[in-house]
Steps between C-alpha positions, in 0.01 A plus 500: 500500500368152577512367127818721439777233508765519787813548246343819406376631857184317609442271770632194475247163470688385834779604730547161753711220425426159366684189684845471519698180422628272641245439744616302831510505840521308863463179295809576263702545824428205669548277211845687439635474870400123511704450182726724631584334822451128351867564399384308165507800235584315230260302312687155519503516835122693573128450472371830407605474111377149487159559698472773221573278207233267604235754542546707200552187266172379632267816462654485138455136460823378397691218632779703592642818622874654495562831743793687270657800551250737262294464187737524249720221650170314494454579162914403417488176718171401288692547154808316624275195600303486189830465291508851348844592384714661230312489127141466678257766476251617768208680396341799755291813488660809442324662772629380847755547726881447349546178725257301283739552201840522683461176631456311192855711376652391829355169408760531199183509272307722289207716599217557190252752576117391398296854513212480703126586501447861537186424786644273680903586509502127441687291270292208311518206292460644189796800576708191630424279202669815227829493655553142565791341311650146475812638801137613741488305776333657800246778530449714816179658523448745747119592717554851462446712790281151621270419202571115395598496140290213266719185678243249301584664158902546609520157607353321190750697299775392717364152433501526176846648446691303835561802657546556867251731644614746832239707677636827578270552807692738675192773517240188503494406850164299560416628137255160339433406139172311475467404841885373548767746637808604307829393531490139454251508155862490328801262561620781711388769702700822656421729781615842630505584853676837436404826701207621282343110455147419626671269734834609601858420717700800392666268233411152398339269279372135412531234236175302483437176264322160472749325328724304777751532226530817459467561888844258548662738273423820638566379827839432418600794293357753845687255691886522393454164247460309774241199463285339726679238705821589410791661697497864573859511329344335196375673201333397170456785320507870440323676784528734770399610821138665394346366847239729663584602842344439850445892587292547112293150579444604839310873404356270221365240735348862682400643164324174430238529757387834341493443160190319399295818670719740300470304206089503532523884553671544158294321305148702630697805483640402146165385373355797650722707279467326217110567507507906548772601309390300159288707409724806500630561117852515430536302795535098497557262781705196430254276310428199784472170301216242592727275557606700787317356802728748757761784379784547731526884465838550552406791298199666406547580101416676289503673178405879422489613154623851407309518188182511687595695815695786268802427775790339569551152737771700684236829524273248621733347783601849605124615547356199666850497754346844583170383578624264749529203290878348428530351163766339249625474198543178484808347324612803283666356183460087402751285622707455126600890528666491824821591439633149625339343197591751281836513566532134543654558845462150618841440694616151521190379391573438100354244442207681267786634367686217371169368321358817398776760409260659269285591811338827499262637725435803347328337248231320681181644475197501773244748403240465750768472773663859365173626547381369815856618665566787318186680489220309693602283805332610860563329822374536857686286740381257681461630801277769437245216437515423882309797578175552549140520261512881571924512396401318171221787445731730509751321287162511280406857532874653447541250157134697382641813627794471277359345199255752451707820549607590174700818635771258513527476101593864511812479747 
């Protein structure tokens, strides 16, 4: 029974659990009940959001740092300051979380979808460079799952074309690109702190940038309109109150202290995974560029082929999560055939609208995304990497297992 697979009857590859997440303890407490009983929980009046600022905006390398109240308010606050508005188009991948498109629409703008490179789940110049139009003025690329997309190649386009370039880092904590982190490569960089994020307050995020600029304008839009130096019942433009709180930066300032060691652990781990499993057919880890001088494994991905194994992904995802090893599918359909794009269900936000009324998602077009979400896309969270040599064996052992156990094809 031991190379039977466990959907069928046999004995599974592994039967204990890999970490949990979040991961905290005595140190998340005490940083909570000082904030707690400084009576300062908001960040105007605190330290903990500001202490956090400075220390994130620093491991990135940016000038500056802006707590908010989650990534896609990062990602809104960063459109907003670059100028983005009604009759401007935004181009993004396809294959990401909704935010990274919503926000341009609540932006009053116009997302474009670029498709991607099928071994990376990146988006690149070339991609960006077919759908860009005389209304494009940003782009958003996004480090899927951690892996830096080509920043050199996406900012010399940009260049070229005066277009404002946002990282989308929320899964690319710590993730580098030749050496230099991500985040602040582009005008702008935004950052998750959400539950499942390699570095985490529950919910929060962060606007990074080295353009003082841009910084003064951010800053004002999370903070009501207000500017600095003026009144606190004086306000210069459209804004609101996006400011992060004292409780999030205090579990963050916690959080902090264990993330470098965490972020270490994912990359052997990841690496480590990358080497055995390449060799399996039918079975591709995300391609890691050489540009890539550390991935930030939010996710491990990957990419299984059904052609070669004679399966399904989903037959695939239901036999490994027998053998002890959680998977995903990944994002299950691209972005454009959400049924808020379809249906052009975009509230008050109609500004797209009014200068495209022609606009019609159904007919864009992203082959390799529809492939890599509809057919191929594997993840393994990111805390599963926090495990041991022997947990990533088994991860290993129960992908072999599966891939070469062609009883599957026949149920």
């Amino acid at each position: 029974m031991a190379n039977q697979l466990a959907i069928h009857g046999g004995t599974p590859v592994r039967t204990a659990a890999f970490p949990s997440w979040p991961i905290f303890g005595q140190r998340e407490e005490e940083c909570l009940l000082a904030a707690l009983r400084s009576g300062a929980w908001g960040k105007v009046q605190g330290r903990e959001v500001q202490q956090f600022e400075r220390r994130f905006a620093d491991y990135h390398e940016a000038r500056h740092g802006l707590g908010v109240v989650n990534g896609t308010v990062a990602l809104r606050i960063a459109l907003m300051a670059s100028g983005i508005g009604a009759g401007d188009e935004v181009i993004v991948p396809p294959y990401t979380f909704v935010a990274t498109a919503s926000a341009v629409l609540e932006a009053n703008a116009t997302p474009v979808f670029a498709d991607l490179d099928l071994t990376t789940s990146n988006i690149g110049p070339a991609a960006i460079e077919a759908v860009i139009t005389p209304r494009t003025k940003a782009i958003i690329p996004v480090h899927l799952g951690g892996l830096p997309c080509d920043m050199d190649g996406i900012m010399a386009l940009a260049a070229r074309h005066n277009l404002t370039v946002i990282e989308d880092a929320c899964h690319a904590h710590g993730a580098e690109y030749k050496g230099r982190r991500v985040g602040a490569i582009g005008h702008l960089g935004c950052f998750s702190f959400q539950s499942s994020k390699n570095l985490n307050c529950g919910e929060g995020g962060i606007i990074v940038t080295n353009d003082d600029e841009l910084a003064t304008r951010c800053w004002s839009i999370h903070n009501c309109g207000r500017v600095t130096g003026g009144k606190w019942y004086e306000h210069h433009r459209l804004g609101g109150n996006y400011r992060l709180g004292e409780f999030q930066g205090a579990v963050l300032n916690a959080q902090w202290e264990r993330f470098e060691e965490q972020a270490e652990t994912r990359e052997r781990n990841g690496k480590y995974l990358d080497e055995q499993l390449s060799g399996i057919p039918g079975v591709y880890p995300q391609v890691r560029t050489a540009d890539c001088t550390r991935h930030g494994y939010h996710l491990f991905s990957l990419r299984v082929d059904p052609g070669v194994l004679g399966f399904s992904r989903e037959k695939f995802i239901e036999a490994l999560a027998a053998e002890g090893i959680p998977a995903l599918a990944g994002y299950p359909i691209p972005l454009y055939r959400e049924p808020v794009f379809l249906n052009r269900a975009f509230g008050p936000y109609t500004g797209c609208l009014a200068a495209r009324p022609d606009l019609d998602y159904s007919r864009t077009q992203c082959p390799q995304c529809e492939i890599l979400s509809t057919q191929q896309g594997v993840w393994l969270e990111q805390r599963l990497l926090l495990a041991g040599r022997e947990d990533m064996d088994d991860i290993v052992r129960a992908i072999r297992k599966v891939c070469q156990c062609r009883e599957l094809a026949a149920r």
